[in-house]
C-alpha angles and dihedrals in degrees: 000000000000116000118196110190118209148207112195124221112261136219124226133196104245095256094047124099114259119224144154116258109233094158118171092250104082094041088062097042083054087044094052098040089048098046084063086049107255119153102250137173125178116216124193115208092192083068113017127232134304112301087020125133110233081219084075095056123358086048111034099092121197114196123219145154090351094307136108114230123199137189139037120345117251088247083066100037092053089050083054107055088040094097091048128082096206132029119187119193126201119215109173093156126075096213092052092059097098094063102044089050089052090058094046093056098041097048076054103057099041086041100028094176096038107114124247129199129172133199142171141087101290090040099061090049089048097035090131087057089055099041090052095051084054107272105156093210139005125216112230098193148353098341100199094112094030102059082059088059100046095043084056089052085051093048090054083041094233114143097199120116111163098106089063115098110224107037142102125208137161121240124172089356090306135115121229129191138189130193133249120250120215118327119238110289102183104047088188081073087065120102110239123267114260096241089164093065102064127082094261087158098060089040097058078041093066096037101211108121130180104249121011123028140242140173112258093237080072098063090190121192108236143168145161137265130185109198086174152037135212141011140248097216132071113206114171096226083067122082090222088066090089088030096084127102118334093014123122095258100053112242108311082165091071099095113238134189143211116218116266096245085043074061102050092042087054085053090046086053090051099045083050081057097054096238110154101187128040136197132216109225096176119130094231106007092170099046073099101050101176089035083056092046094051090049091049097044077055093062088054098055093049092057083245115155114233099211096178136315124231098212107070127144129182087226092058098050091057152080141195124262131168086332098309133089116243136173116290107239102196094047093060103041080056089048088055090048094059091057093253102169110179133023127187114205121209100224093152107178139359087212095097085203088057103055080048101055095041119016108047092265080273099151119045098210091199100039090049129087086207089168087059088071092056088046091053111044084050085054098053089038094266116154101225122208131165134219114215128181131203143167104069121174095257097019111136128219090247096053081053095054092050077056099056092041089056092049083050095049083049091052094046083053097061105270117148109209137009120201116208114210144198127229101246111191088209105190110267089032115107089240083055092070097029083061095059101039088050096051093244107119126024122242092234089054118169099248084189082070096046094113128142085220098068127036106260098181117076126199084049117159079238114048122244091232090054099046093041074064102039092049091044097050093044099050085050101050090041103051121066118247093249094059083044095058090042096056093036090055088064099049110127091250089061092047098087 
């Protein structure tokens, strides 16, 4: 059996960033295949595959239906699956869907019996969408373990699927879905990620990276590392907030750890790989505070680059003092040691009520010194930015406004950027289902237009036309020209 693993092309609104995928999923997936001995390549079509020019994908831009798509065309993706017997996409965005659909239905028409199979976080909340492009199963959950079972049913050349736990397939013009059993409890049973097999060189090329920055002349060679899985938390913006006990997918919510040396091996792959940076995709990196200080000391030691880390959570970078949170001094100053360069901070709303509602009470407005953070990454070197969201469904203009005076107070503080979102109701999220019931979002909705730039929910106590405004003119008077003109040279209109 040969597996090619596949990252679709993506489509951008004209004023997003556009950037290659790389995610950790299907590295695992190829980690796993190859550790049972299947024959298994990973392509990128952000980026196209090995000897190619990225002139010839990344930066050939097709225009359409007010997008921006970029990456191979579906004539060469579909060449390029042809020696191979299954092809499994990832599709973790929502706004990415169309296109991996359109890849799914086109590798279809031109192979018609070569197998499909399709996985990520998007995809098991959209798994009706997949199957009817063509998609042959749909992973529910971490895959690591199913794509096993369904590569032994392959090698016995039975196609059917229906006694393992975690998939969805159609049959006789029905869905049908199983559920997912337990998820992995000990990660160090996990193959490791193939890092080898991605396109590390023409990522570093291009120089946009998920999480950190850097300026394309450095051309740093970067990936990505998950030491953790899980979060405690359950905000409704996050699609873990309905994948807890009893869910489809088995509880992805329960934190789980690798060991400390399964850690440091992962670092020594890497080093042999030549990566310089690294970036910590775990959900909630710090809910072990003194577990999260050894790794990065770690990084440190190893002469390993922290460019950023997606699990932070005001909570986490504080301590108590004299009833109040305030920064965490020595975690920063560690932070700073291992070479950590930019951090952005979720501080998501200044409406109390808000962070309530929405986000698991996770942040006490009153009770937290949120200008000490700011104060203390400068101090240890640590480039401090801040996520805000606006536009809830019951979210008033004055609740905004509390919002846009904390991100000012930030910025007099000494933060350099501050990022305006909007509340996105992404399928499988809480807000997901809130939003339909509410009648603020249709259930055909358009995924191509599921952007945190745009409102996407309508019937909102603000309206969308007033906070498409609202979102565009503060981030704009907020942020200084220079990190306007750096965010605006990688829109996907500048891209060509």
């Amino acid at each position: 059996m040969r597996f090619l693993l596949l990252y679709p092309p993506s489509k951008f609104q004209p004023e997003d960033s556009a950037k290659p995928d790389g995610s950790l999923g299907l590295l695992y997936i190829a980690g796993a295949l190859r550790s049972h001995g299947y024959d298994v390549e990973i392509l990128d079509a952000h980026v196209g595959p090995p000897g190619t020019s990225l002139e010839d994908s990344f930066y050939r831009v097709q225009k359409s239906n007010g997008t921006v798509r970029v990456g191979m065309a579906l004539g060469e993706i579909a060449e390029a699956v042809r020696d191979f017997d299954v092809v499994g996409l990832s599709n973790s965005y929502t706004p990415q869907a169309s296109t991996a659909a359109e890849v799914v239905k086109h590798i279809k028409a031109v192979h018609p019996r070569k197998l499909i199979m399709v996985g990520g976080t998007n995809a098991r909340h959209m798994a009706p969408w997949f199957l009817s492009a063509g998609a042959d199963l749909v992973f529910l959950s971490e895959a690591e373990n199913t794509i096993l079972m369904a590569g032994e049913h392959l090698r016995r050349g039975c196609r059917d699927f229906s006694d393992i736990p975690g998939v969805a397939f159609m049959r006789e013009g029905r869905i049908h879905t199983i559920p997912a059993g337990p998820v992995v409890q000990d990660l160090d049973s996990l193959p490791f990620p193939a890092w080898d097999l991605a396109p590390l060189g023409k990522y570093a090329a291009i120089a946009r990276p998920h999480g950190g920055g850097f300026k394309p002349e450095d051309k740093v060679r970067y990936a990505s590392v998950m030491t953790s899985r899980g979060c405690p938390f359950n905000c409704s913006f996050c699609h873990i907030s309905r994948e807890g006990d009893g869910s489809l997918t088995g509880n992805l919510r329960q934190f789980r750890m690798k060991s400390l040396p399964r850690v440091l091996e992962e670092f020594d792959v890497l080093q042999s790989l030549n990566v310089e940076h690294v970036f910590l995709e775990d959900d909630s990196l710090f809910a072990k505070k003194e577990r999260a200080l050894w790794i990065i000391d770690a990084i440190a030691d190893r002469d390993l680059k922290l460019s950023d880390t997606n699990g932070v959570n005001i909570v986490h970078m504080s301590r108590p003092k004299a009833g109040r949170l305030v920064a965490d001094e020595a975690l920063f100053e560690r932070l700073g040691r291992a070479g950590f360069q930019e951090l952005t901070l979720p501080f998501e709303s200044g409406s109390q009520r808000i962070i309530d509602k929405y986000a698991t009470a996770k942040l006490n407005l009153a009770k937290t010194d949120t200008v000490s953070l700011i104060h203390a990454a400068r101090k240890f070197g640590i480039t401090v930015g801040g996520n805000y969201i606006l536009g809830w469904p019951d979210e008033t203009l004055e609740e905004i406004k509390q919002t846009i005076l904390l991100a000012k107070q930030h910025i007099d503080a000494g933060m350099y950027k501050a990022n305006f979102l909007l509340a996105v109701p992404f399928p499988g999220t809480e807000l997901f289902h809130t939003a339909i019931a509410g009648g603020h979002l249709s259930a055909d909705f358009d995924p191509d237009k599921m952007t945190w730039l745009h409102p996407v929910m309508r019937n909102t106590a603000v309206s969308p036309d007033v906070l498409d405004f609202l979102n565009n003119v503060i981030w704009r008077l907020l942020n200084k020209p220079s990190r306007i003109d750096n965010i605006m040279s990688m829109s996907s209109l500048e891209v060509a």
